[in-house]
N, C-alpha and C positions, 0 to 999 in steps of 0.2 A: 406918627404918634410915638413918645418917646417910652418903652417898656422899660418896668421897673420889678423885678421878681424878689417876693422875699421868703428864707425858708421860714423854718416852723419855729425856729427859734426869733429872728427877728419878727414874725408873726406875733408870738405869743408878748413878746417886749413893746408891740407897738400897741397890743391889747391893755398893758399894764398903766401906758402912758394917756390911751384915752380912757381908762378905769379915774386915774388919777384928776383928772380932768374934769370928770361928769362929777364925780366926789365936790372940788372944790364949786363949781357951779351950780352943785343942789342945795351947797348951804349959801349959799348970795343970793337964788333966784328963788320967789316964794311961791311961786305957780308950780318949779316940783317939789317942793317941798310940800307944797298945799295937797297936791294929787300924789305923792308918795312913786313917783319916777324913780326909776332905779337909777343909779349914776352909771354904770354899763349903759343903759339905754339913752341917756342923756349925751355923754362922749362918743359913744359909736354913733348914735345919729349925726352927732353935728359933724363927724368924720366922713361920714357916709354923704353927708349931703357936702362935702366937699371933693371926694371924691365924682361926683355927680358933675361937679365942674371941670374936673380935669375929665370926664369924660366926654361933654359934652361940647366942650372946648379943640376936644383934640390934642389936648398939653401932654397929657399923662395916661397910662394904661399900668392900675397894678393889680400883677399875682401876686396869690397871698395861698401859702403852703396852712391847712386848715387840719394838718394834722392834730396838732396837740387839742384844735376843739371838738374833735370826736371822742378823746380819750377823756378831758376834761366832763363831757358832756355824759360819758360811761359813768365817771365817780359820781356826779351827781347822782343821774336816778340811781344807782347802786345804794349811793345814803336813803335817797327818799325810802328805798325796801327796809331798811332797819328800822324807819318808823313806823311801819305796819304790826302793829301789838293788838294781838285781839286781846291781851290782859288788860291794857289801860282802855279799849272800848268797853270791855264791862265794868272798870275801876267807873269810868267818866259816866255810867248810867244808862238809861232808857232815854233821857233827854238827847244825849251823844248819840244815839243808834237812831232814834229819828230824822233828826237834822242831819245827820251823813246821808239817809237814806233819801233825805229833800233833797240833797245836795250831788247827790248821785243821780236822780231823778230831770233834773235842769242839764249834767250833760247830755244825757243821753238825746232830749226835748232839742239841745243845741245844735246835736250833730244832723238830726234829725231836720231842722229847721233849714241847716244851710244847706244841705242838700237838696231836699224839696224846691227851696226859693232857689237853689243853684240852677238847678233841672230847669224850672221856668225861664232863669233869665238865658237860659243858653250857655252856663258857666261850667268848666269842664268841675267834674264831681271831685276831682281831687283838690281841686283850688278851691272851690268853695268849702270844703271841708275845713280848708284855713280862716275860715272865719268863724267856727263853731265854738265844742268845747275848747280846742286847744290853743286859742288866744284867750279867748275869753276867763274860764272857769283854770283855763291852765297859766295863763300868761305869758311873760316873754321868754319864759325857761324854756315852758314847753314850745312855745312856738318856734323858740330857736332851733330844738333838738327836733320835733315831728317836720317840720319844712321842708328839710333838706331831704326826706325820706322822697317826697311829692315831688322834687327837683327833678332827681335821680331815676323818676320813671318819666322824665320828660313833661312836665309842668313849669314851665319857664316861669320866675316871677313869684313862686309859690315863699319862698323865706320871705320876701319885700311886703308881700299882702298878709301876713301871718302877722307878724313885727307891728306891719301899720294897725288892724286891726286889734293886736294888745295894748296898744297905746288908745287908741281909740275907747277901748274898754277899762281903762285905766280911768280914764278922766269920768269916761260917763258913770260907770259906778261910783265914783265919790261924788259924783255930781246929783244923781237921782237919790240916794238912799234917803236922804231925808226927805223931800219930799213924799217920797211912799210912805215914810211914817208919820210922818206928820197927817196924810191924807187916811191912814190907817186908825189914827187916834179920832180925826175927829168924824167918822162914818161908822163905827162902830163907839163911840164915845166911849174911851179908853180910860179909866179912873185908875192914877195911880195912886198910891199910899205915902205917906207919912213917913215911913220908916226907910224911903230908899237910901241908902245909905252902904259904900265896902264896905263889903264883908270878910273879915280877915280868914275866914276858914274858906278863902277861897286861894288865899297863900297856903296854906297846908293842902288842899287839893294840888295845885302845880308845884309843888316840891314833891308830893306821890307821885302826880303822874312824868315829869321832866327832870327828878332830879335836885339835889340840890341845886338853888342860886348861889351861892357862893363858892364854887367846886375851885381846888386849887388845880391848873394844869402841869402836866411834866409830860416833859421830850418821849421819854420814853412809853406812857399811855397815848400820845400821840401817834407814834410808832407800830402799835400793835393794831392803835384804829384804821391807820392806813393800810398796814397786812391785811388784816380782816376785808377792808373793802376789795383789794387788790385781790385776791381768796375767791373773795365772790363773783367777782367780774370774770377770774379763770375758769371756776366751775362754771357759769354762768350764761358762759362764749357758749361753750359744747350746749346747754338747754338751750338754746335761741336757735343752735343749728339742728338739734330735734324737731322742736317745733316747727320750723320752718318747712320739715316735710310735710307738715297738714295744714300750716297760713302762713302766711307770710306774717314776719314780724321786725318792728327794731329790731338790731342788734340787743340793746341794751333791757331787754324785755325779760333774758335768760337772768343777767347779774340782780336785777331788779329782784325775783321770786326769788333766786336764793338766800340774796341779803332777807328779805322778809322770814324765808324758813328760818337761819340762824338766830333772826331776833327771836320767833316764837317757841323755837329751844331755851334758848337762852332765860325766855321768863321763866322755863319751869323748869331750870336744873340752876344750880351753885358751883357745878362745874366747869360753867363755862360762861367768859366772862367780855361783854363786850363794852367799850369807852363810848355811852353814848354823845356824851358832850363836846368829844374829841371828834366824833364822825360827825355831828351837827357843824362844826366850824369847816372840816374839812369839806363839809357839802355846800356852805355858804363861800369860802374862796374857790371852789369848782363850778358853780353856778356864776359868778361874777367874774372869772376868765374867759368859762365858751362861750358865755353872753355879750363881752366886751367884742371876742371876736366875730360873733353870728353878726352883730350889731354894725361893726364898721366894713365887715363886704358886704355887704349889702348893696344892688344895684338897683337904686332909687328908682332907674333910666326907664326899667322894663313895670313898674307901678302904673304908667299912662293907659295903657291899653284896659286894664280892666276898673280904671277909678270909678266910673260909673257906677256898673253892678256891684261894688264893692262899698259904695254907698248904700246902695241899698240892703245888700248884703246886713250890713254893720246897724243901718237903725232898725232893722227886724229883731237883731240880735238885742238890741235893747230894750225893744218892744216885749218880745217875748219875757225878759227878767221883769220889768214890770209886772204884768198880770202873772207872772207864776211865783212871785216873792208877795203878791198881793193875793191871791188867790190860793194857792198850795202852800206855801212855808207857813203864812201867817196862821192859818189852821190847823196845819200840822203839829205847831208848834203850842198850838193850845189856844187861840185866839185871847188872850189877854198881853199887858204891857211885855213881857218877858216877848212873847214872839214880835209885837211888833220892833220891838234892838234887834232882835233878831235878821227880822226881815231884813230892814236897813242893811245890818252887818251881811246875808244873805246878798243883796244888792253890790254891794261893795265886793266880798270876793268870787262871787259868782260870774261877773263884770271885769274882774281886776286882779287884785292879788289879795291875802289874807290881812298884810296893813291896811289897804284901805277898808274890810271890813269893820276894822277895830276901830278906823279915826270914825266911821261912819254912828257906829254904835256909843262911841266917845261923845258926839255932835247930840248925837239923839237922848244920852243919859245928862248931858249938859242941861240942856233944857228941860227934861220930867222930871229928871230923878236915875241911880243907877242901877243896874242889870244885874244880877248876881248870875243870875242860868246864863246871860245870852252872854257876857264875859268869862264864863266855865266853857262854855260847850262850844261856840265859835271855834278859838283860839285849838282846841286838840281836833275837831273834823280839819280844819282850815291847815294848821301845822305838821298834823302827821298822819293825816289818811286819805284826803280828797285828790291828792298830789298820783298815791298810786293806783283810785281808782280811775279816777279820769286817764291818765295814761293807758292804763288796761280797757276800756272801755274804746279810745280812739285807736288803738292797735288793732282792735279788732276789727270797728268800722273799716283801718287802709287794708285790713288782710281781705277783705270782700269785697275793697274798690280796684285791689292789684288785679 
């Protein structure tokens, strides 16, 4: 078999070319567009699945220097900490601190789920782990960044069944949320009003809580947002390696909490000043590099051995959002039409990522009428807090599974 070794730079070039790739193929092909696939996941797959042939084939064998996707993979969660503002949780209400706390509640119920059912099926506990919150409620971010953790202790297979099951959960969330609400309306006969109708003081709510929409950018607030990350990620190194003398953790667990400290200084002085808008861009092209690369090594090859369990695995996993978006959100949330978008929207990034929450709640406002809470409060648990607690939440589950 003919080896083919590439460094970190040709790595990172081949990541940009099937970024490029899945981009042009998400606007032709309406099935991802329909379920909100990311184009990372769409060009890394079909890479991967070609790779698959050269492996199986015997044509071809490539390394692939995976450097730049751990550092890429650092700036991301380093941004997701800067969206940890306990000011914009009390800006966003009692509605916001509920539903984070639903929402927090379902990983925990996840991780919990795929262990148990792992335990049964004979699944070693780190793998099944990959089917929990961190495909599911986290996606293919997280599933890119937490797999390789489970690699690294000797779990063969564990990125491939992580990867496969956010896709999985992709689809099926956009695919259930309506009917949960639909089956919600008419079991509890859900009357809606007359007056559903945007509401524009809900544009004046996310311009509080994210900022201006029209912000102009410059090079050099670009510049300082990337210091600031970079900042955090150095102080950040040395807390990971504290911690790590009482659990085991990410790496990236340290940069993560500081970025968070700095934000919530930041709310409450004018002396110091961070580009949030600049670190949100910086975290969407860092997220969409180590994903491009998580995505295309990926060895399909070693997914046979545990497809089975990992079926089962996976429709528990859907099971479960069912009855606890039917069950817990919808009443959490108040049992009237506002929880049931809710739910739906619950369904969808619970299952998936936070776009499909919103096409879900979108589907669902289509038909009754629209959502003023469940398109408030969704959008800031979903964008800027469920990201770090799920993470903190699965950190802790792999520091008691090491």
């Amino acid at each position: 078999m003919f080896e083919l070794k590439m460094n970190m730079i040709q790595t990172i070039g081949l990541a940009v070319v099937v970024l490029i790739i899945g981009r042009y193929l998400r606007k032709r092909v309406k099935f991802f567009e329909t379920y909100c696939i990311p184009s990372p996941v769409i060009g890394g797959f079909l890479f991967a699945i070609i790779n698959l042939i050269f492996n199986k084939t015997g044509f071809l064998n490539i390394i692939f220097d995976v450097t730049l996707q751990n550092f890429f993979m650092t700036i991301f969660f380093t941004s997701v900490g800067f969206n940890a503002s306990w000011k914009l949780l009390k800006i966003g209400g009692l509605k916001v601190v509920i539903f984070l706390i639903a929402a927090i509640g379902l990983v925990v119920l996840q991780n919990v789920l795929a262990l148990g059912l792992g335990f049964a099926l004979n699944v070693d506990p780190l793998l099944a782990l990959m089917t929990g919150s961190t495909p599911m409620t986290g996606g293919h971010g997280t599933s890119a960044a937490i797999a390789p953790i489970a690699e690294e202790l000797g779990i063969k297979g564990a990125s491939t069944v992580a990867i496969a099951a956010a896709t999985f959960g992709l689809i099926a969330g956009s695919s259930l949320g309506g009917p949960v609400a639909n089956r919600l309306m008419k079991s509890h006969k859900i009357k809606v009003g007359s007056n559903r109708k945007k509401d524009d003081s809900n544009i004046k709510n996310d311009e509080m809580l994210f900022g201006e929409t029209n912000k102009i950018l410059n090079g050099s607030n670009f510049a300082k947002a990337f210091f600031m990350i970079l900042l955090s990620m150095f102080i950040g190194s040395y807390l990971s390696i504290f911690l790590n003398k009482f659990l085991s953790f990410p790496s990236y667990i340290g940069p993560m909490l500081v970025a968070a400290i700095f934000r919530n200084i930041a709310d409450n002085t004018t002396r110091f000043d961070i580009h949030y808008e600049e670190i949100r861009i910086l975290e969407d092209v860092s997220l969409n590099l180590f994903l491009g690369m998580a995505m295309m090594t990926l060895k399909l090859w070693e997914l046979a051995g545990v497809a089975g369990p990992l079926s089962i695995l996976l429709i528990a996993q859907a099971l479960l959002a069912i009855v606890y978006t039917y069950f817990i959100t919808f009443r959490m949330m108040g049992k009237n039409y506002d929880a049931v978008v809710l739910s739906a929207g619950h369904m969808g990034f619970g299952l998936g990522a936070t776009p499909n929450g919103i096409a879900n709640m979108q589907s669902v406002s289509d038909k009754y009428g629209y959502s003023n809470v469940a398109f408030f409060v969704l959008p800031i648990v979903g964008a800027l807090f469920i990201d770090f607690f799920n993470v903190s939440i699965i950190s802790l589950f792999l520091s008691f599974l090491q």
